[in-house]
C-alpha positions in Angstrom: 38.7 -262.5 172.0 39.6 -265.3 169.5 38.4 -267.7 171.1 35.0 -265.9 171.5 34.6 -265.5 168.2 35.0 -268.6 166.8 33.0 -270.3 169.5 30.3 -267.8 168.2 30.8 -268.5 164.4 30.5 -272.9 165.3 27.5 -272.5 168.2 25.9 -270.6 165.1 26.5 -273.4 162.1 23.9 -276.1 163.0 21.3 -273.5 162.1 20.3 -273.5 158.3 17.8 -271.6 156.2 14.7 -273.1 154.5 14.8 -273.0 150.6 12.2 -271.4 149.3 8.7 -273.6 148.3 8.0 -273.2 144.6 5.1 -270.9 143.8 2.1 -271.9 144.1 -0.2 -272.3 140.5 -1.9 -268.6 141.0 1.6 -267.2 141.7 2.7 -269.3 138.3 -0.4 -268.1 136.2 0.4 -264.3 137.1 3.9 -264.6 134.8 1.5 -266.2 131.8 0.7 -263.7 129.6 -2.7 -263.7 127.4 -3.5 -265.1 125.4 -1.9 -267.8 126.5 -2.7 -269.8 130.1 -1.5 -271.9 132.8 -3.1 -275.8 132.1 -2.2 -278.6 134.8 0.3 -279.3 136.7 2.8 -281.9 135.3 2.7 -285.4 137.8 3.6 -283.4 140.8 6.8 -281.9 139.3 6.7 -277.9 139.1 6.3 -278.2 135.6 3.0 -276.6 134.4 1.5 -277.3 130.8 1.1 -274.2 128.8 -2.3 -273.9 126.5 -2.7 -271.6 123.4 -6.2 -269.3 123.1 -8.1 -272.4 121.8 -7.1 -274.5 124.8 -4.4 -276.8 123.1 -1.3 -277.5 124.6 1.5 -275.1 123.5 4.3 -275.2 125.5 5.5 -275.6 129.4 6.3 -273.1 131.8 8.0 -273.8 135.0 10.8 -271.9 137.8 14.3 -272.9 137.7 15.1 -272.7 141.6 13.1 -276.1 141.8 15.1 -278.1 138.9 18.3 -276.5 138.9 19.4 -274.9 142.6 22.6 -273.9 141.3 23.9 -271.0 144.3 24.6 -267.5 143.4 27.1 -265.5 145.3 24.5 -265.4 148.1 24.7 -268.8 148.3 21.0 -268.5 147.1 19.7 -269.5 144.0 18.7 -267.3 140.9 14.7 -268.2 140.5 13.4 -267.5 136.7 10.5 -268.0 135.0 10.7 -270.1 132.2 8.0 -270.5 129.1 9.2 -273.0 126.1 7.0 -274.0 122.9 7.1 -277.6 122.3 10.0 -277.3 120.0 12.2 -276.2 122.9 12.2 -272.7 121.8 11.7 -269.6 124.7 8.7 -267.8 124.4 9.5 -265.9 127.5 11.9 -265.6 130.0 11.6 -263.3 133.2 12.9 -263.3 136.7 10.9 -264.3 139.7 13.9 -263.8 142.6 17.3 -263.4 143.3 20.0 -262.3 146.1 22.8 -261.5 143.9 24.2 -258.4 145.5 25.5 -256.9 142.6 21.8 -256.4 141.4 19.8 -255.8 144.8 21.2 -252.6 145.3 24.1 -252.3 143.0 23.3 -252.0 139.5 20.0 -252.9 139.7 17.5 -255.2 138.3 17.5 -253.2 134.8 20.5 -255.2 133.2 19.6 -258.5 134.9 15.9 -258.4 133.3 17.7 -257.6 129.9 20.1 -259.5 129.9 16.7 -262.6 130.3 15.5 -260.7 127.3 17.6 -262.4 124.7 16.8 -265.7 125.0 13.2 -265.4 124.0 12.9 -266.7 120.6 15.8 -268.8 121.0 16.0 -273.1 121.1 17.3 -275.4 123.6 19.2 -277.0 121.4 21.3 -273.8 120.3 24.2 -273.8 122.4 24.3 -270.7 123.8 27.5 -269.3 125.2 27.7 -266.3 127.5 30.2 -264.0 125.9 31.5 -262.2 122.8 33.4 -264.0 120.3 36.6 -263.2 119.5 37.7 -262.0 116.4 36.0 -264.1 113.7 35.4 -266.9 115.9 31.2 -266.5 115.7 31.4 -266.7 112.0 30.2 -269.7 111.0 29.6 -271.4 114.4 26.3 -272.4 115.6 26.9 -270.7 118.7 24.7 -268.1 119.7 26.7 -265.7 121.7 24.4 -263.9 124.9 26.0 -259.8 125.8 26.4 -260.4 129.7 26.1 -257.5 131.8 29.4 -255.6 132.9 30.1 -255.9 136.3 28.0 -258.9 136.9 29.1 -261.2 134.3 29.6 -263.7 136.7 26.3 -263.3 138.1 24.3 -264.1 134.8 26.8 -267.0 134.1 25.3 -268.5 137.1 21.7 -267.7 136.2 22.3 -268.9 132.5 23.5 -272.3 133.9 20.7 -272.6 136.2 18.2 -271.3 132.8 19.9 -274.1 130.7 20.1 -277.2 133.5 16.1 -276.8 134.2 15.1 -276.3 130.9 17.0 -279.3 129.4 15.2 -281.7 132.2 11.9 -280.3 130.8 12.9 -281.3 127.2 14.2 -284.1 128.3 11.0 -285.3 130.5 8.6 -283.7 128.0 9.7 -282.7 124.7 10.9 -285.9 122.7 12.8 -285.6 119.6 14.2 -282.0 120.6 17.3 -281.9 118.4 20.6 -282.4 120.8 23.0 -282.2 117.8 23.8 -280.2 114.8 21.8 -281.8 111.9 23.8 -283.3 109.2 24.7 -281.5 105.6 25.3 -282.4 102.4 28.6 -283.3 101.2 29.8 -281.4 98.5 32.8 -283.8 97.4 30.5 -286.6 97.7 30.8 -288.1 93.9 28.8 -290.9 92.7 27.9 -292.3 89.2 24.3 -292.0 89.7 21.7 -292.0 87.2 17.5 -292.0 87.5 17.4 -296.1 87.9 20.1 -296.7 90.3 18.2 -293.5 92.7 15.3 -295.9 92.8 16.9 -299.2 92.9 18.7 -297.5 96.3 15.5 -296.0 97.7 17.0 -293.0 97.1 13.9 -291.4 94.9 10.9 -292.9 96.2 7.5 -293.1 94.8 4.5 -292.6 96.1 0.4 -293.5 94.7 -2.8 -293.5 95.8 -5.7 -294.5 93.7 -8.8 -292.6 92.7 -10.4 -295.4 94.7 -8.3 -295.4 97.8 -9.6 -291.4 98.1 -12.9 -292.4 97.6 -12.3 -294.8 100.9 -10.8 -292.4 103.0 -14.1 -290.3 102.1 -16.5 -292.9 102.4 -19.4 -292.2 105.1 -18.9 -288.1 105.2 -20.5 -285.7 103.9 -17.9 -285.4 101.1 -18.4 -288.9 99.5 -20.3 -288.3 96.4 -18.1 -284.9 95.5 -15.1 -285.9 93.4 -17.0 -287.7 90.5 -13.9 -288.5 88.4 -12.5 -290.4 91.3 -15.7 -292.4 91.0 -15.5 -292.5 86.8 -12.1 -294.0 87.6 -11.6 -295.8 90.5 -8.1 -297.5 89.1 -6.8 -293.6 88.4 -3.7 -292.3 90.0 -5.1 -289.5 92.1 -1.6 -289.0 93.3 1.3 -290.2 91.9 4.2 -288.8 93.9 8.3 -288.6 93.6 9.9 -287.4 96.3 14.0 -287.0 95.6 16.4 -285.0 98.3 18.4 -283.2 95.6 20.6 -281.7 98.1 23.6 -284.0 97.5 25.6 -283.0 94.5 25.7 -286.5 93.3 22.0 -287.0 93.1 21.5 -283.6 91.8 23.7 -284.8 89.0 21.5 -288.0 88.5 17.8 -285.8 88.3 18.2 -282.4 87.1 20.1 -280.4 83.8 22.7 -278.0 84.3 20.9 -275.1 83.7 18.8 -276.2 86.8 21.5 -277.2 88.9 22.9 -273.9 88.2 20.3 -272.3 89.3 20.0 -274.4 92.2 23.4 -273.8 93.0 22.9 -270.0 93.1 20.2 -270.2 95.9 22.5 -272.2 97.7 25.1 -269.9 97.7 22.8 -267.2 99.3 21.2 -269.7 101.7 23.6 -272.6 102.5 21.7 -274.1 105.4 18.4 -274.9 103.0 18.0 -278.5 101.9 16.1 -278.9 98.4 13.4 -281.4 97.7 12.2 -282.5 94.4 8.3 -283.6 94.2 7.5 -284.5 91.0 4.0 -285.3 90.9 1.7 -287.1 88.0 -1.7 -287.6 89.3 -4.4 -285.3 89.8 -3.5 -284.1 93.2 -0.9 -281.3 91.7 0.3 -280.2 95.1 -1.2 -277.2 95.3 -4.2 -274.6 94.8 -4.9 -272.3 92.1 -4.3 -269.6 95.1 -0.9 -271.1 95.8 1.9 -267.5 95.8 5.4 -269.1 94.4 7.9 -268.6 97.2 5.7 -269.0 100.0 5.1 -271.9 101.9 2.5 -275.1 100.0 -1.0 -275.0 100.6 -1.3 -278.9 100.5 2.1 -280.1 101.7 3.8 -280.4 105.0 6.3 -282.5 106.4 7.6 -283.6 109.7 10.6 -285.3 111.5 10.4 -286.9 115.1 6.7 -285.6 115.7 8.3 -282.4 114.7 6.9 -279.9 112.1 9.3 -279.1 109.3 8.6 -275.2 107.5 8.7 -275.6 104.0 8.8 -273.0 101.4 9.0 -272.8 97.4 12.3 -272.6 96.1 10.4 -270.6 93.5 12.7 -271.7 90.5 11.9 -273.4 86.7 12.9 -277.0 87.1 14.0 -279.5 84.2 15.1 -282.5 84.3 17.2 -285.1 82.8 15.8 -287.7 80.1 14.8 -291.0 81.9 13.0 -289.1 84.9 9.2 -289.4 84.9 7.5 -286.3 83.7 5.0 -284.4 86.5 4.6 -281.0 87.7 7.6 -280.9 89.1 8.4 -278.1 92.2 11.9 -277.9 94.5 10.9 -277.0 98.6 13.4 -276.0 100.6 13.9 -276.1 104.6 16.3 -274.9 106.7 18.6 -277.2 108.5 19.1 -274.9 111.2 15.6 -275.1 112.7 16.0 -279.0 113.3 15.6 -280.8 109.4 18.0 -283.5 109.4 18.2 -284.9 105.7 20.0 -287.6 107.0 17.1 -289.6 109.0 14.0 -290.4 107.8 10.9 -287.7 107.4 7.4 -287.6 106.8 5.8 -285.6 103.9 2.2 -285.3 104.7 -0.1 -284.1 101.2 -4.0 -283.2 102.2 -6.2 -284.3 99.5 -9.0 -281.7 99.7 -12.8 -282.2 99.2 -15.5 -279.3 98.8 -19.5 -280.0 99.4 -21.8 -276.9 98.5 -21.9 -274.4 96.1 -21.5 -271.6 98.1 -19.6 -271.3 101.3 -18.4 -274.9 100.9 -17.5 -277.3 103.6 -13.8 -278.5 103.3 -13.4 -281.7 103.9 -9.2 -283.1 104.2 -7.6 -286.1 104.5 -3.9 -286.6 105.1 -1.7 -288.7 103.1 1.6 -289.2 105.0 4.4 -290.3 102.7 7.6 -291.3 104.6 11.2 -290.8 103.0 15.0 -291.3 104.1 17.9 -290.4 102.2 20.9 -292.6 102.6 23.3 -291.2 105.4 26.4 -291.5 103.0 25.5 -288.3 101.1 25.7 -286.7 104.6 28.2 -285.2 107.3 27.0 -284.7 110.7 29.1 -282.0 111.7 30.5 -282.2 115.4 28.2 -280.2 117.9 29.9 -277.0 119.0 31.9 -278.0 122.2 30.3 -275.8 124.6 33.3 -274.8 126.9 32.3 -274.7 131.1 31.1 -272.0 132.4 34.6 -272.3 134.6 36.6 -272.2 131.1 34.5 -269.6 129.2 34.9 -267.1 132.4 38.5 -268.2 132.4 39.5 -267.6 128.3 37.0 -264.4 129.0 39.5 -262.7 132.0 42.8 -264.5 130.5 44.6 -261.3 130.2 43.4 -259.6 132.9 44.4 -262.7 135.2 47.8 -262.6 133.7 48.5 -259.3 134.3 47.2 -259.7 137.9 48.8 -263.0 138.8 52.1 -260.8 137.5 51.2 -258.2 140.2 50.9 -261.0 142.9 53.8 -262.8 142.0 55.7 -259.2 142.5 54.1 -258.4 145.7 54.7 -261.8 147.3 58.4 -261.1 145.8 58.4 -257.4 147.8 56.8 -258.4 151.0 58.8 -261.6 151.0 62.9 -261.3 150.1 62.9 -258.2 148.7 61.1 -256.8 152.0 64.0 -255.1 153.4 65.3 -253.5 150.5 61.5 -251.9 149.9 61.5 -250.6 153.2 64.3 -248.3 152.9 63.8 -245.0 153.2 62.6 -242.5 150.3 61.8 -245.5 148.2 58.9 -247.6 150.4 56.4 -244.3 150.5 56.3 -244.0 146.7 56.3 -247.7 145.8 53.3 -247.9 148.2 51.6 -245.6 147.1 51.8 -245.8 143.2 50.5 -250.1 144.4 47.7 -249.2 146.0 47.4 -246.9 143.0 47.5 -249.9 140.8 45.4 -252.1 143.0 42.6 -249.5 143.5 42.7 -248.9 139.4 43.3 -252.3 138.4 41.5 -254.8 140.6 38.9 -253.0 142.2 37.6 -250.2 139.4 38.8 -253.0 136.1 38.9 -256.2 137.4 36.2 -255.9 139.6 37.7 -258.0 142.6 37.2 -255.8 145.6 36.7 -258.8 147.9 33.6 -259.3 149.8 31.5 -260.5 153.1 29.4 -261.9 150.8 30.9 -264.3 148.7 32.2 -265.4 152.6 28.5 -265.7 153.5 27.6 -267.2 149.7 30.2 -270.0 151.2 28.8 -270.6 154.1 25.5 -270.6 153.1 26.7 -273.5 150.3 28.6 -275.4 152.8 25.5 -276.0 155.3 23.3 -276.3 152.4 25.6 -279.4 151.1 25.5 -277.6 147.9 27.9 -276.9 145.1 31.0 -274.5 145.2 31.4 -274.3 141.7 29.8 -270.8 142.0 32.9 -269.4 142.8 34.4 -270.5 139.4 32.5 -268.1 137.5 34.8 -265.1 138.9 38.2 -266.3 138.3 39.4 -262.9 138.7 38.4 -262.9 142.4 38.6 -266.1 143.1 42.4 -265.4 142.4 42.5 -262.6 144.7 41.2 -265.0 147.1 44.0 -267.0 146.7 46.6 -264.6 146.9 44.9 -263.3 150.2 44.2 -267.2 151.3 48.5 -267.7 150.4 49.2 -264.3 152.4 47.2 -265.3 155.3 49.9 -268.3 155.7 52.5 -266.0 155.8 52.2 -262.7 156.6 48.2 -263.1 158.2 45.8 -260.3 157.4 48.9 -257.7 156.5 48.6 -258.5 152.7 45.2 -258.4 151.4 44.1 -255.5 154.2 47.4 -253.7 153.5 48.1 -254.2 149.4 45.1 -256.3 148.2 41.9 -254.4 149.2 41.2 -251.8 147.2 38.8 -249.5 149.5 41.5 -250.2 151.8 43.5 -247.9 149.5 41.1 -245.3 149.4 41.2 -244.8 153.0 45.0 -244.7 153.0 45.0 -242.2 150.0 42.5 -240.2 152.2 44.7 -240.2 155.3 47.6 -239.2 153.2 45.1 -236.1 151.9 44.3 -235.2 155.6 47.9 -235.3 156.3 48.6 -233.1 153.4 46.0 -230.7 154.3 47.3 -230.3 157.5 44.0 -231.2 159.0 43.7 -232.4 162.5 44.1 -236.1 163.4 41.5 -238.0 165.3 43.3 -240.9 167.1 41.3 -242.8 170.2 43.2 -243.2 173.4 44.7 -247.3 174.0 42.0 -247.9 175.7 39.5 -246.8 173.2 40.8 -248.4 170.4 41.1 -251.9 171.9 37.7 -251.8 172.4 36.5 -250.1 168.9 38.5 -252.9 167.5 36.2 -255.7 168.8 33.3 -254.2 166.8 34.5 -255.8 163.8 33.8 -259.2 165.2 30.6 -258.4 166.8 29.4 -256.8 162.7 31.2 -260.9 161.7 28.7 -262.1 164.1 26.0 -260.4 163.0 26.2 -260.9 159.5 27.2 -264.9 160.6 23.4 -264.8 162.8 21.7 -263.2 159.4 22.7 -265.7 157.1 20.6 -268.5 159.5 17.9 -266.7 160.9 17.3 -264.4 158.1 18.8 -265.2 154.9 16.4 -262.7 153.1 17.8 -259.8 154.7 21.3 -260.8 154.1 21.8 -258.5 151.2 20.5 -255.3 152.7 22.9 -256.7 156.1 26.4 -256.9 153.9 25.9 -253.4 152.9 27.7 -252.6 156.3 30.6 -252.8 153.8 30.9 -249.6 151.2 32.7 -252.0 148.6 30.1 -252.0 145.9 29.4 -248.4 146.5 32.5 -247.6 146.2 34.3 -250.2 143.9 31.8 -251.9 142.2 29.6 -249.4 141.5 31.4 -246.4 141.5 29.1 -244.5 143.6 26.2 -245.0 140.9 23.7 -245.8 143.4 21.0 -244.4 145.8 22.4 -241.0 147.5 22.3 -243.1 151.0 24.8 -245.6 149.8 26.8 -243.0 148.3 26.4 -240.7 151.3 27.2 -244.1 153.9 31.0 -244.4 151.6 31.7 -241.0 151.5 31.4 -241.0 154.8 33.9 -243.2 155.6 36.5 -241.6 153.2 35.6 -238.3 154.5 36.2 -239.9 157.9 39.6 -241.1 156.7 41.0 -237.7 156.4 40.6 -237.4 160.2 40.8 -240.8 161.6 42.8 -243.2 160.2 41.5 -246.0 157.9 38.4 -245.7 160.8 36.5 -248.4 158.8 39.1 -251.1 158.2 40.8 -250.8 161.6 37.1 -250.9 163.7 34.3 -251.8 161.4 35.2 -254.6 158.6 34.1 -257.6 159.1 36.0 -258.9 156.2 38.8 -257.6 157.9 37.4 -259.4 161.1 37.4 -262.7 158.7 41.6 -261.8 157.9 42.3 -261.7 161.1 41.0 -265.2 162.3 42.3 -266.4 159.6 45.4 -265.2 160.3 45.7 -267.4 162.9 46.9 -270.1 160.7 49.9 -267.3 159.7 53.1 -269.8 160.7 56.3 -267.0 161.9 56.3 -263.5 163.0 57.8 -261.8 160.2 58.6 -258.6 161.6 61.8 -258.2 163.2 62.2 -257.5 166.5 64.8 -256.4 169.1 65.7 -257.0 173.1 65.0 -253.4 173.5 62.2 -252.8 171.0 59.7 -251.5 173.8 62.2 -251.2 176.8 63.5 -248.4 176.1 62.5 -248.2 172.7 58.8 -246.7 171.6 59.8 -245.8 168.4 57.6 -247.9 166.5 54.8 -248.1 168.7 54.4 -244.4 168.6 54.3 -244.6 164.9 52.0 -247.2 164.3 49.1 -245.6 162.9 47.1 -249.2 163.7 47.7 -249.4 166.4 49.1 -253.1 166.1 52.4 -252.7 168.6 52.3 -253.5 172.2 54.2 -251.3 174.8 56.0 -254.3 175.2 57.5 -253.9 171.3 55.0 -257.2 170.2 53.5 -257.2 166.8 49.3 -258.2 167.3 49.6 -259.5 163.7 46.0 -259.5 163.9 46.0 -255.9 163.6 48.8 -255.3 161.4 48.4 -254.2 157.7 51.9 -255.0 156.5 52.7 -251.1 155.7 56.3 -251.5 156.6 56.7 -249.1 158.7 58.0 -250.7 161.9 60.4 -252.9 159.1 61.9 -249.0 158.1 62.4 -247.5 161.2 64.4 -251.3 162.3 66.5 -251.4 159.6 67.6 -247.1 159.4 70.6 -246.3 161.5 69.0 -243.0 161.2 65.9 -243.9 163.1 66.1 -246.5 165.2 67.4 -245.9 168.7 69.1 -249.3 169.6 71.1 -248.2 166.1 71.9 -245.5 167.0 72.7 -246.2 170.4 74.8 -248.4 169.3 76.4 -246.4 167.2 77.2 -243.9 169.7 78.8 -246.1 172.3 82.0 -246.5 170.4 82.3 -242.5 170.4 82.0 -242.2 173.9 84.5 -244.7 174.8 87.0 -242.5 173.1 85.7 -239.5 174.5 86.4 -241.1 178.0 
């Protein structure tokens, strides 16, 4: 039988399962909503360009699967649909295809598609944590924090990862000058003995003009030549004569404006402490802006930009005076917000539109751009360290910290009880009630709480991965399983399938608390002959097989093929699901009041997976005697599994570690060779 098995399991492996192709462009173009469209294809890669209404180029959209494969618990790969504006921010994320059981037919595809929700509006270059933050620890941070979906955190931990790794090669291929780190800040120590002079001797106030006649260039040959007459009156004219002075820095602050202004300054600060203030002070003609211009709002005639960038500006809509020695203009503070990617530290480019008109009514407006570049000096600066983003390994780790405590307690107790302390739990009147208040515990705690009922298809997600030569790190983004895993991998070692089957699997412990409820309701006991339950217990490796034959030769169907286990019916879910799941667990419980624990002893093929695995177990750690079968029966008779031999020989491979057998050896009350041993002297007296 063993040997069948994992003959069947290797003759199966050299078979793998195609990836998916990437979608095709009409497939693409269907997730591109208007008025937006799908441009070309970007040099082969499944990158597409993304064009605006007017047919300019907006954005990129593209599928993850393609750029980042990362495996879910499948072992297949989340595929999303990804649309980014050429600043790196999500205009829309949505998904395309998954296998992540917890959504086919668990919770559903509700949570999954809202949980893809939150990044729209978002930047790549926010780090973006999946999580809440704990106590005050968002305050202040430049984390954004993303609500994962109970039940199935680990499940969008892997689809944020594979969001994040495809997106980041886009920006990286396409969108230069994306900001990777936090830009830097004023410091507000920072003292220097600055005054107007010593600013432009250090380049830190620069100044900017263009002549009447240099405008009168840039027009020449249009339409809009002959329509700024003073220009042509005075060719040698300053039509703009700019200052530009970062007065976010205390120290140059100081050096440039009065108190009353810095005061005031200082107050808008306060209220919006990410905003970097700019001085203009301009003394040409230009003025900045139009007799429409609304204070507070954004300048009619002045933008900037940093890396190719656009930077927003906006009025800082207060009076401004300055200090004796600084040239006298129309003077006017803009402010920008570091946050969206305005680094004061590196040079920037303020770009003023002088403005033509030609016509008296309706006019044609004619504009030509003056770009004025600027740098402040990096001392007046910190560049704050980026956020360290922890791995998605160590964020689901400080996430389930207590929860793993208090479970690596529980194992650490139950290797203690089925290990030294076996014999003394096996007594009897104490090992029924300890039993049962465990299982109580482990049906509560890690199946219902911690959410690690164990699974086939994190097995078949495994397999899938291996054959695949792809990355196991999947596995990391459930610590709380992947530590049941290892107490179940340790047990096998030891004790073979008896430990998980027998302490650790919480639907297992349903079906024992439903045999106990039969028991208790006196209602009649289903148990197959010998015969008949050798053979039912070889369908759990032909279901292994099965599921093994899916993953190869049809990988899609895998999900709707591991619901042969009532886990996330059960467990997972609770039973929240479609009245045939619910109806196909019930079943089995309602079963387990008449036959006992029917579906672990005949139908699991996790259980199947135990049992080879036990294989590695290295002593028989149930104790046996000479006449443990010859005379004795004892414990065969009240094995409920089924896993003695006539002969008195444990088939570990059946055995679920319930203790039994270990009570009835160790009671003088109850076992026979005991108490015929106990006997004998008695009789020789009597002779």
């Amino acid at each position: 039988m063993w040997r069948a098995a994992i003959t069947l399991i290797l003759w199966l492996a050299p078979a793998l399962a195609a990836p998916a192709e990437p979608l095709t462009r009409a497939e693409i173009a269907a997730f591109v909503s208007p008025p937006m469209e799908l441009g070309e294809q970007v040099e082969n890669r499944p990158v597409w360009e993304l064009l605006n209404s007017g047919g300019a180029l907006a954005g990129y959209v593209f599928e993850t699967e393609p750029l980042a494969p990362l495996p879910g618990f499948s072992g297949a790969p989340v595929n999303l649909f990804v649309a980014v504006d050429l600043d790196g921010r999500f205009i829309d994320v949505r998904l395309i295809s998954h296998n992540e059981p917890i959504f086919v037919s668990g919770l559903g595809e509700a949570p999954f598609r809202a949980f893809l929700d939150q990044y729209r509006g978002l930047s790549i270059s926010q780090p973006m944590v999946v999580g809440t933050p704990y106590g005050g620890a968002g305050d202040g941070t430049a984390l954004v924090y993303l609500d994962g979906v109970t039940k199935a955190t680990a499940s969008v931990r892997i689809a944020h990862e594979s969001l994040l790794a495809a997106t980041r090669d886009v920006a990286r291929d396409r969108m230069e000058g994306i900001a990777t780190t936090p830009p830097a800040a004023p410091i507000p120590d920072h003292a220097e003995d600055l005054d107007w002079q010593a600013l432009v001797d250090q380049g830190l106030a620069t100044r900017h003009t263009v002549t009447n006649a240099a405008i009168e260039t840039a027009f020449e040959d249009t339409r809009w030549q002959y329509d700024d007459p003073e220009a042509a009156a005075d060719p040698d004219g300053a039509y703009l004569d700019l200052w530009i002075v970062d007065v976010g820095p205390p120290a140059i602050a100081a050096a440039v404006l009065t108190e009353a202004t810095r005061d005031r300054l200082a107050l808008l600060q306060r209220l919006n402490p990410t905003e970097e203030p700019i001085l203009l002070i301009e003394a040409g003609r230009h003025g900045l802006v139009t007799e429409d211009f609304t204070r507070n709002t954004a300048p009619d005639l002045v933008t900037a930009e940093q890396d190719g960038l656009p930077v927003a500006l906006r009025d800082a809509d207060i009076a401004v005076e300055t200090l004796p020695g600084v040239p006298d203009g129309v003077r006017m503070i803009l402010r920008t917000d570091r946050r969206l990617g305005f680094d004061p530290s590196r040079p920037w480019t303020l770009t003023v539109e002088a403005v033509r008109e030609h016509g008296m009514f309706q006019p044609e407006i004619g504009r030509h751009p003056l770009r004025l570049d600027h740098a402040t000096d990096a001392r007046f600066f910190a560049v704050p360290e980026a956020p360290r983003r922890l791995s998605p390994a160590a964020e689901a780790l400080r996430a389930r910290a207590p929860d793993l405590a208090i479970l690596g307690a529980g194992l650490v107790a139950l290797f203690l009880a089925m290990g030294p302390f076996m014999r003394g739990l096996a007594r009897r009147g104490v090992l029924t009630p300890v039993r049962l208040a465990a299982l109580a515990a482990m049906t509560a705690f890690v199946g219902f709480w911690g959410q690690g009922q164990l699974t086939m298809a994190t097995v078949l997600g495994v397999l899938r991965t291996a054959l695949d030569g792809g990355s196991f790190a999947f596995l990391l983004y459930d610590p709380f399983g992947l530590l049941v895993w290892a107490g179940a991998i340790a047990g096998l070692v030891v004790w073979g399938r008896a430990l998980f089957c027998g302490w650790l699997c919480p639907f297992g412990a349903l079906q024992e608390f439903a045999a106990h409820l039969g028991r208790w309701l006196r209602l009649p006991q289903v148990e197959p002959s010998p015969a008949w339950d050798r053979r039912l217990k070889l369908v759990k490796y032909a279901v292994l097989a099965g599921l093994v034959a899916t993953v190869f030769w049809a990988p899609d169907r895998i999900d709707a093929a591991v619901e042969v286990e009532p886990f996330k019916t059960a467990i997972t879910t609770f039973f929240l699901r479609e009245w045939y799941y619910v109806a196909y667990a019930a079943l089995w419980l309602v079963m387990g009041l008449f036959l006992f624990k029917g579906f672990c002893r005949y139908v699991c093929p996790l259980g199947a997976v135990m049992a080879l695995g036990g294989l590695i177990r290295g002593r028989n750690w149930i104790a046996r005697r000479a006449e443990c079968g010859t005379p004795c029966q004892l414990c065969r008779v009240r094995c409920r599994y089924g896993a003695i031999a006539a002969s008195g020989k444990v088939d570990y491979a059946e055995c679920f570690g319930c203790l039994d057998c270990v009570q009835i050896h160790d009671d003088p009350a109850q076992c026979v060779p005991l108490i015929l041993a106990a006997r004998a002297p008695r009789r020789k007296e009597a002779a």
